[in-house]
N, C-alpha and C positions, 0 to 999 in steps of 0.2 A: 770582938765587938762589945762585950759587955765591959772590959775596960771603958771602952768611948762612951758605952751608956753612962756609969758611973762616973765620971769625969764630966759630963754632957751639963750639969747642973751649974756647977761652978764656969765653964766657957757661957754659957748662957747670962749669967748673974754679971759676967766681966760686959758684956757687949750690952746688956738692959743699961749699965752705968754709964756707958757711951752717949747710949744714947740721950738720955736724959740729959747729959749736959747739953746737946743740940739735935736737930731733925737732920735727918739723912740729907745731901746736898744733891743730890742726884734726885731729880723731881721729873715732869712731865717735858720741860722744854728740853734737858739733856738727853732724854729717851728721844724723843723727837730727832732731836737734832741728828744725834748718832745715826738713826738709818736714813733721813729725807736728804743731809747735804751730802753725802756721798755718792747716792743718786742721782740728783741734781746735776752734778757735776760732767756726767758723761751722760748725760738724759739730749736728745735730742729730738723729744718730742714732745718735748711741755708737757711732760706727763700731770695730771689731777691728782695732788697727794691728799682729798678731802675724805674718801674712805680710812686711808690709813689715821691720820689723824683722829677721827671718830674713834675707831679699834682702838688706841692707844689710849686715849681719854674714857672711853668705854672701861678697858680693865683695870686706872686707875680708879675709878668711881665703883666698881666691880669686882675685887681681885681674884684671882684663879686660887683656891682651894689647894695647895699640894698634896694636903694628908687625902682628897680624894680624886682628885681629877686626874683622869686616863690619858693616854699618851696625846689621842687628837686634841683635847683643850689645853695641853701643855707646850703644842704645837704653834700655839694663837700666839705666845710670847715674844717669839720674832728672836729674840736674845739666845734662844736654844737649841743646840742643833740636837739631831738623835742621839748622837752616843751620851749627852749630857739630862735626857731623857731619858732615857733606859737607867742611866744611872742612879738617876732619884728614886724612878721606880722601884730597883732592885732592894737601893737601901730603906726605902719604906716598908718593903715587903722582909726585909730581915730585921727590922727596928721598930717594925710599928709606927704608933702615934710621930708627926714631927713635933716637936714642943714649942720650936722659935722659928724663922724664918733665917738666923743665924745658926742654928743646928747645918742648914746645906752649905756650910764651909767645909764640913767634916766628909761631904761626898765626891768623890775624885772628879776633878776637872771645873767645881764652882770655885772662881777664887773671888777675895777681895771685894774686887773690881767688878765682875761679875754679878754678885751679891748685891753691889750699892746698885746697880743699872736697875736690876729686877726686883729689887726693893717694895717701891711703889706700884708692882703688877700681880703681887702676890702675897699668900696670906695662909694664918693655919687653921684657919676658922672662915665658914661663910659667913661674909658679911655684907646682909643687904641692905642696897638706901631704901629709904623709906617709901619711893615712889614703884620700886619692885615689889612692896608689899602689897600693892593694892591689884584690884584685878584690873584698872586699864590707868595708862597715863600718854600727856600730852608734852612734844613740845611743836614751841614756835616760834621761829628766828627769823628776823626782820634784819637786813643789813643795808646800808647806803655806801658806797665810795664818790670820792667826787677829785677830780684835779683841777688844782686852783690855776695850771696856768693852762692856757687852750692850745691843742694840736692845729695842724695846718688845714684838715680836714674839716674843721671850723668855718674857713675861713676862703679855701680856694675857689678861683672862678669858675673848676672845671666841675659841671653840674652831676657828672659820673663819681667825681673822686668825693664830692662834700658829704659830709655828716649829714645825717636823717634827723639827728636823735642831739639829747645835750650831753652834759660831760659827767652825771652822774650814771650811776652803776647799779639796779636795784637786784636784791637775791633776798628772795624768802624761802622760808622750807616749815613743813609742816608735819609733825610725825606723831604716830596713834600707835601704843604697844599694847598688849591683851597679857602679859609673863606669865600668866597662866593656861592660856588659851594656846599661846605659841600665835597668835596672829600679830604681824607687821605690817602699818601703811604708809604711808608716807608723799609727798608731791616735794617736789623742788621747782622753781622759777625761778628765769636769772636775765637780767636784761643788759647786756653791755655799753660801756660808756659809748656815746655817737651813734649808737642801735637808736632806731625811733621807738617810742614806747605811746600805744594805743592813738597811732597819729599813720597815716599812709605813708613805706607800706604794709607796715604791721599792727593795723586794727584795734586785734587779740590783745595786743597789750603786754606780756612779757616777747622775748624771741624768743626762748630755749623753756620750754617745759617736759620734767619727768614724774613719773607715779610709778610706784610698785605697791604690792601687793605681798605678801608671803606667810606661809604658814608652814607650823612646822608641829611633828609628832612622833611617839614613840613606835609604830602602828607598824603598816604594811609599806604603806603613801606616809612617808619620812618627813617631806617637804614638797609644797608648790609655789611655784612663782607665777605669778602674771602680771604685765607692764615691764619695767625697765630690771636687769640686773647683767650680772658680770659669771662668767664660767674660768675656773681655773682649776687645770685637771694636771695629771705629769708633771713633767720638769719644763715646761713651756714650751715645747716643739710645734704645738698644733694649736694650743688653748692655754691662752690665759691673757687676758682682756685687763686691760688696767694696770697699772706699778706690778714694776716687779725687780726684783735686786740687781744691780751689777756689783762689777767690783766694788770692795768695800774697806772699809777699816774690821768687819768682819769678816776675817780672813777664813776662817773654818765654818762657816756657817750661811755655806751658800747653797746646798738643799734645800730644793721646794718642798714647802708643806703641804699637804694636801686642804683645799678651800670650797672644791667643788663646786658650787649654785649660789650665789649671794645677792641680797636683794643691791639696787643702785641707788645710790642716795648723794654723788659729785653733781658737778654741772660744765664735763667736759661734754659738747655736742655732737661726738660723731665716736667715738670708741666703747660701747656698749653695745648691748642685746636686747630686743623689745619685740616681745612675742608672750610665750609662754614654756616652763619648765617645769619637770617632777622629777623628784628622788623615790627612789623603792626600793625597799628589804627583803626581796622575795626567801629569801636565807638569811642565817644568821651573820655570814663570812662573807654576802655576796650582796654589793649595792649598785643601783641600776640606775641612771640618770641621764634624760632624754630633753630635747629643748627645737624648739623653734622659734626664728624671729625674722621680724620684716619692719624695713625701716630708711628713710631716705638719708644719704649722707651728701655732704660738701666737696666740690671736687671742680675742674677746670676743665671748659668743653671747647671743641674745636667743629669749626665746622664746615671745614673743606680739608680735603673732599669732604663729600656727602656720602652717607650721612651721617650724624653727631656722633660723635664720639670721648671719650675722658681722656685727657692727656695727664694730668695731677688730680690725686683725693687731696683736700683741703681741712688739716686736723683742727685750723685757729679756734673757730665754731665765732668770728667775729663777723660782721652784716651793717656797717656804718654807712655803706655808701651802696649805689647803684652797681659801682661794679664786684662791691663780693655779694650784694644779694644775687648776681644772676649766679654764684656758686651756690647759692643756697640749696639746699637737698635736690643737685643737678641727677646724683647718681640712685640708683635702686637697688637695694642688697637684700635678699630674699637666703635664707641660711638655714639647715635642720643638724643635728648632729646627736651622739649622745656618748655615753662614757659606759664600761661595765667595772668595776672595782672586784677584786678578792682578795681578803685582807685575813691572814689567821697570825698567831703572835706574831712571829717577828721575821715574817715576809709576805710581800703585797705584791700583787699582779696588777696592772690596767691594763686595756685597751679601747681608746678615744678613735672618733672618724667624726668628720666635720663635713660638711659640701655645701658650697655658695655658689650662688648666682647673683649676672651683675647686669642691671640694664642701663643707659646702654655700653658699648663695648666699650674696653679697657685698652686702649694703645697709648702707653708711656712713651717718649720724645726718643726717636731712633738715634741717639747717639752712641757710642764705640761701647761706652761704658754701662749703657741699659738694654744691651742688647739680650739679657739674660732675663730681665725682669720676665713678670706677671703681662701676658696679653688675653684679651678674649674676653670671653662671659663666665667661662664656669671654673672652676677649682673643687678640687679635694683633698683632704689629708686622711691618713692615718697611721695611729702612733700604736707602739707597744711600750709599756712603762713598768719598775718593776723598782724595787728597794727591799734591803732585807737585812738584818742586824744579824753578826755572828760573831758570836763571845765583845770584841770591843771595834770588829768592824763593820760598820755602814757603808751599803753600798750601794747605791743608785742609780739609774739612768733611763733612757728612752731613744728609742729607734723608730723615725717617721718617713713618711715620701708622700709625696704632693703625686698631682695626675701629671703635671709634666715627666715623671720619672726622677725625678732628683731627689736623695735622698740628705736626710739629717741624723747625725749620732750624736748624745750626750752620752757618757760614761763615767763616773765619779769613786770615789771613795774617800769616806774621813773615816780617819784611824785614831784611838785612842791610847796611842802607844804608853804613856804613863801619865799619873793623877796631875802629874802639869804639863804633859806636852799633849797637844794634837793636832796632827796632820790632817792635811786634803790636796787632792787633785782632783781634776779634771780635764776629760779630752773632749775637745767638739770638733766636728767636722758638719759644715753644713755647705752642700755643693752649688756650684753657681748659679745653678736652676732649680733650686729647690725655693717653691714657692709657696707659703704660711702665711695669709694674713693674719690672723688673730697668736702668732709665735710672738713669745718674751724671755726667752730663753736668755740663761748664764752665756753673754759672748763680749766681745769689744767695739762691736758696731749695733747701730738702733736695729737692722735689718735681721735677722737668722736667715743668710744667705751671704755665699762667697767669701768661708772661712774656714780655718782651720788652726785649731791653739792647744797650748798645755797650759795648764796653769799648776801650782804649788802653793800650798796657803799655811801658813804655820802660825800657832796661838802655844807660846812658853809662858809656865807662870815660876820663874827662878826662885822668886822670893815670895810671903803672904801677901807683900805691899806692893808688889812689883809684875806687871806684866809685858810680853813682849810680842809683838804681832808682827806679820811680813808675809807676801805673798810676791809669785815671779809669774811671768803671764810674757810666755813665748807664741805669739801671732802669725798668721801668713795669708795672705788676700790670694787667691789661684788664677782672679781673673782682673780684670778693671774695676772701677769703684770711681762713686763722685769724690772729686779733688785726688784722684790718683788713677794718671792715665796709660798704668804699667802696674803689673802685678806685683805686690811687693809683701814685704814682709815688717815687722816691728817687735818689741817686747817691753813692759814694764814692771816695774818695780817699785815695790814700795814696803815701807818697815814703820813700825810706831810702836815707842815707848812710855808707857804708862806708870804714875806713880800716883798708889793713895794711900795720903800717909793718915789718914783718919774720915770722921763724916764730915768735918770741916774743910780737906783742904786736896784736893786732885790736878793732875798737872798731866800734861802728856808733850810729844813731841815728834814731831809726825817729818818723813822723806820721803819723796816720791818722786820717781823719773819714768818719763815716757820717749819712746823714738818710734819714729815711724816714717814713712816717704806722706809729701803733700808735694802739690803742683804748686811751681812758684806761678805768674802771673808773667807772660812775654807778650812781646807785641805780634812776634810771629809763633809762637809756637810753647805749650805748656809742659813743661819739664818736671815728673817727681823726684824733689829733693828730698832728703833722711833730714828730719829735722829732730832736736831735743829736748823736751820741756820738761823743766827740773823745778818741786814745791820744795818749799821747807815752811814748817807752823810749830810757831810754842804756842799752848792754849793753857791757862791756867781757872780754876774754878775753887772759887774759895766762899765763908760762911764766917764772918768775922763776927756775927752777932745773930742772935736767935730768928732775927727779923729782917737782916739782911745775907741778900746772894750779890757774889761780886765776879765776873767773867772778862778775862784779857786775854787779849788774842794779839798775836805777831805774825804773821806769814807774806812769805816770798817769795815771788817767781819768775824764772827763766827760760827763755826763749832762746835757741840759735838753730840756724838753717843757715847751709854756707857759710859766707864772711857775716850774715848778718844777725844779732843778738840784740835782744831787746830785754828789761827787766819790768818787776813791779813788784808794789811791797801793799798790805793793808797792816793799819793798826787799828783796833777797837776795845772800848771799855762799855762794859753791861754792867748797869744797878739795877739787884730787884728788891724791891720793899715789900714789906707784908705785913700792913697797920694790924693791929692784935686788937686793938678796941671797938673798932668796928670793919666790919666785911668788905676793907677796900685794897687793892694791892694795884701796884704801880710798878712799871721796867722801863729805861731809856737805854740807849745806844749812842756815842760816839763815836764816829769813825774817818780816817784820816785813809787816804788810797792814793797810788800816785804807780800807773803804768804806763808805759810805754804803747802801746796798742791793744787790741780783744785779744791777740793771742796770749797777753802774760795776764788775762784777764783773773779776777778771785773770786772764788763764791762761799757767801758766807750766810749760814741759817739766822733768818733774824724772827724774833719773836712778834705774833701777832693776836688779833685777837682772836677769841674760841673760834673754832670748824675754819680756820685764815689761815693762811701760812703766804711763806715769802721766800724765795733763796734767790736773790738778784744777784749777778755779774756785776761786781766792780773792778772798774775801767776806767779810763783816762785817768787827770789829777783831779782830787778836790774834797770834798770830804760830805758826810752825813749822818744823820741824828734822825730817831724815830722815840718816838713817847707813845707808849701805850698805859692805860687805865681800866683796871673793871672793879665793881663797885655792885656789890647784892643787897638793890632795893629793899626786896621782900624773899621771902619763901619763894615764890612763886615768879619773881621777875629780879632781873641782871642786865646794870648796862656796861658795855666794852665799848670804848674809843680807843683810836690809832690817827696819832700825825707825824709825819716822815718828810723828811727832805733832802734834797742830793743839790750843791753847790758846786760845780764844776769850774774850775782855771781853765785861762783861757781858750772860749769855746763861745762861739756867739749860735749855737743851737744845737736842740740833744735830739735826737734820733733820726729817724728818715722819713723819707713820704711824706703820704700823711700823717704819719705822726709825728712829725717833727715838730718840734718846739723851742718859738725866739725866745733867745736867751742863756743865762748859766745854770739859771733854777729850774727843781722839781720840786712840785710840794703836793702831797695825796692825803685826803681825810677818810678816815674807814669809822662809822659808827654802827651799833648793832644792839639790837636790842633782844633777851631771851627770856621767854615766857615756858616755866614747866608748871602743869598742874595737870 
């Protein structure tokens, strides 16, 4: 080690020269992008990525500290699994001071590539903005969207199906920190386009309003919440509300972090907690947190026979017409739960219990394949949860079972067999009646129910410039499933090769195959066929000039089931500008797409403005361009506009229902105004 010290100067001197000739290229949208469109991808439930976004922007504005920050705040980086925490640690604690944020090439398992992501999230020195100096600060964000051309819901005769409301979109949020005090407040309002707004039959004036509350200390009483937040405890078996990771391009770094109690600050309408929560310290090793909530959600009633009862919960949290307001908070969720932690170095215990009530009763559609679901009024879970570090293995998992008696296993481990290879698996077993609402567990379906998988995830770093990722995910369904009406099985695959040959210029190349049975569509009778969807993506990211970022994308994809194969391709070019003279920065998108149908459908993260985001499915032919702009007034105020548009061949209308739209064109304006002081 003292060799590396002594050397440590001159590595240091070589990399300050780098940079100097340019800014690292890897910024806040690469971060982004990296964890949200992978998500996205197998997300089937419009999950709200407005939290994560905030965290990400949060610790660029904020960077974690390495020469002091403890394992949980190193935690927050998303980019890290344990064993490459521990390892920082270690060498901090044999090395002392870190001097660069380039010194953590020289710690086993940071490479390159690694380094440039977590760049911008970290730092060797606190550095605060200036609005952390003070003892309170505001913000306040005013947003408008609007679609120029009008849905059918506009316009139909049928007085059930038509719009309330017009075709703009209002969302303000207002937030009040104390960084001294540890107190958090915050309100959100969000009104959806064809929503009515302060017109019958919604009054009040937004449709969707949240407020929390939270505070936090070093004490006995750790934290409390009251009004809206999210719980995430374990490896997602029982609890954890909101995004949560699937498969990914991070292949070794699919261990939950621990999140615990978090105030709610999205404006999805029906997947949160709204009551009240407390953290406690009763011991040093030993944290206690406890919560209840009550709160009406959106869901589909039936009412014959007698008497009413839920057939579908409804996640949209959309209300344009007469007949999704009568879904409107149809259902009652009444909830208490809590968690106990014990935590000493480098092994953790939990044990989480959760129990809800549901008025009125819960009978999902008797057919073959839900015949295992969730019925009744009440549920409960409880989980046992545990991880613990030994010499370079991490090991983790959780054992839960619902009241129906079905039970769920996660069991894991990442291995850091050497300073550039590491391993992970994963086994889950989650049984056909095993019943979790609030579960987001590591699996290959939205549900934690009716599976059973291995997975293998490997991260190689061959060379400084070079890394290599790949992960294999063998599946099996034990019972029926929607669009498979036989119990089947499937596996996928996928590998990506990364190259960064400086802060200028990174390139990767990504494969991925999936197989699995889906029902084709007969006139008598639905048959699961083995179908095989095959990606291929070059992505390139380049920095030709101090003030310009330049991003190409290629990807292609393949469809076959039976005799039938379908393809599709996307291309796109991203420019981002960054005027130096005055505080204004600009990014566009072109993009060219040409599929065959939704199944070779591509999804691709497109940039938008602050606390926004977008990862739309492109499909069919045709192509699209978005421009975005933000532009800092004052100290105190910032405006962002976003306009976007999607041209489709030949197609004389885009989408369905009521939302369909005459024509080939989309065109959507996002403007937003931010107020800190």
């Amino acid at each position: 080690m003292k060799s590396i010290r002594i050397l440590l100067p001159v590595l240091i001197l070589i990399c300050f020269l780098k940079v100097a000739q340019t800014q690292n290229t890897a910024n806040e949208q690469d971060i982004i992008e990296n964890i949200i469109e992978n998500i996205a991808a197998q997300d089937e439930n419009n999950t709200d990525f407005t939290n994560l976004l905030e965290e990400i922007r949060s610790l660029i504005q904020n960077p974690i500290n390495v020469n002091t920050a403890h394992s949980r705040e190193l935690e927050k980086l998303y980019l890290l699994n344990k064993n490459q925490i521990e390892q920082l640690l270690k060498y901090r604690e044999e090395n002392g001071e870190i001097l660069s944020i380039y010194e953590l090439q020289l710690i086993p398992g940071f490479s390159t590539d690694l380094l440039r992501n977590i760049a911008p999230l970290i730092s060797t020195k606190t550095k605060l903005k200036s609005y952390q100096s003070k003892s309170l600060w505001q913000l306040l964000l005013l947003r408008s969207e609007y679609s120029f051309e009008k849905e059918e819901g506009y316009f139909t005769a049928n007085s059930n199906s038509r719009y309330l409301g017009n075709a703009w979109k209002y969302y303000s949020r207002y937030q009040l920190e104390t960084p001294k005090s540890g107190i958090q407040f915050g309100i959100t309002a969000e009104n959806d386009k064809g929503e009515a707004f302060f017109t019958h039959p919604n009054s009040t004036g937004f449709d969707f309003y949240s407020a929390h509350l939270q505070k936090k200390s070093n004490g006995f009483i750790q934290q409390i919440n009251l009004g809206d937040y999210q719980v995430k405890f374990g490896q997602g078996l029982i609890l954890w509300s909101g995004m949560a990771g699937k498969k990914s391009s991070f292949t070794t770094q699919n261990a939950k972090k621990y999140q615990g109690i978090r105030a709610y600050k999205s404006s999805d309408e029906n997947r949160f907690f709204r009551g009240a929560a407390i953290v406690l310290n009763p011991f040093k090793q030993i944290q206690l947190a406890t919560f209840a909530s009550y709160k009406k959600i959106d869901a589909s009633t039936e009412d014959v026979p007698n008497p009413t009862y839920i057939s579908s919960i409804v996640n949209t949290g959309l209300h344009r017409n007469r007949n999704e307001m009568k879904q409107k908070d149809a259902l009652e969720e009444n909830l208490y739960g809590g968690c106990v932690n014990w935590n000493i170095k480098n092994f953790e215990l939990g044990i989480s219990y959760i129990q809800y009530t549901y008025s009125p009763k819960i009978k999902i559609n008797e057919k073959a394949y839900s015949q295992y679901y969730f019925k009744g009024t009440h549920n409960h879970n409880l989980s046992f949860t545990y991880q613990c570090q030994i010499s370079n293995f991490h090991l983790f998992g959780e054992i839960a079972q619902s009241k129906s008696g079905g039970k769920a296993i996660l069991q894991a481990a990442n291995i850091h067999i050497h300073p550039k290879l590491n391993l992970e698996s994963i086994y889950r077993k989650f049984e056909k009646d095993y019943h979790a609402h609030f579960s987001n567990a590591f699996s290959e379906q939205s549900k934690n129910q009716n599976e059973e998988g291995l997975y293998f995830g490997i991260t190689f770093h061959p060379f400084p410039k070079w890394t290599i990722k790949a992960y294999y995910d063998q599946f099996e369904f034990p019972w029926l499933r929607y669009k498979g009406s036989a119990p089947g099985t499937g596996h996928e695959y996928f590998s990506q090769i990364e190259y960064t040959k400086n802060e200028n210029l990174s390139l990767y190349f990504r494969y991925k195959q999936e197989n699995k049975a889906e029902n084709t569509v007969s006139e008598f009778i639905s048959t699961p066929l083995e179908f095989e969807k095959t990606q291929y993506r070059l992505h390139l990211s380049a920095k030709p000039g101090s003030q310009w970022e330049i991003r190409n994308r290629v990807e292609f994809s393949h469809y076959k089931q039976s005799e039938k194969s379908e393809n599709g391709f996307l291309i796109y070019q991203d420019i981002i500008y960054r005027m130096q003279q005055i505080p204004l920065q600009f990014s566009l998108r072109y993009a060219i797409f040409d599929t065959d149908s939704y199944k070779t459908r591509i999804y691709a993260y497109e940039s938008d403005i602050l606390y926004a985001y977008s990862v739309p499915a492109y499909y069919k032919k045709g192509s699209r361009f978005y421009f975005n702009m933000s532009y800092k007034i004052s100290k105190k105020l910032s405006l962002y506009a976003r306009y976007a548009q999607s041209k489709y061949a030949h197609t004389e209308g885009i989408g369905t229902g009521t939302s369909r739209i005459k024509g080939n064109v989309k065109s959507d304006l996002k403007v937003q105004l931010k107020f800190r002081f």
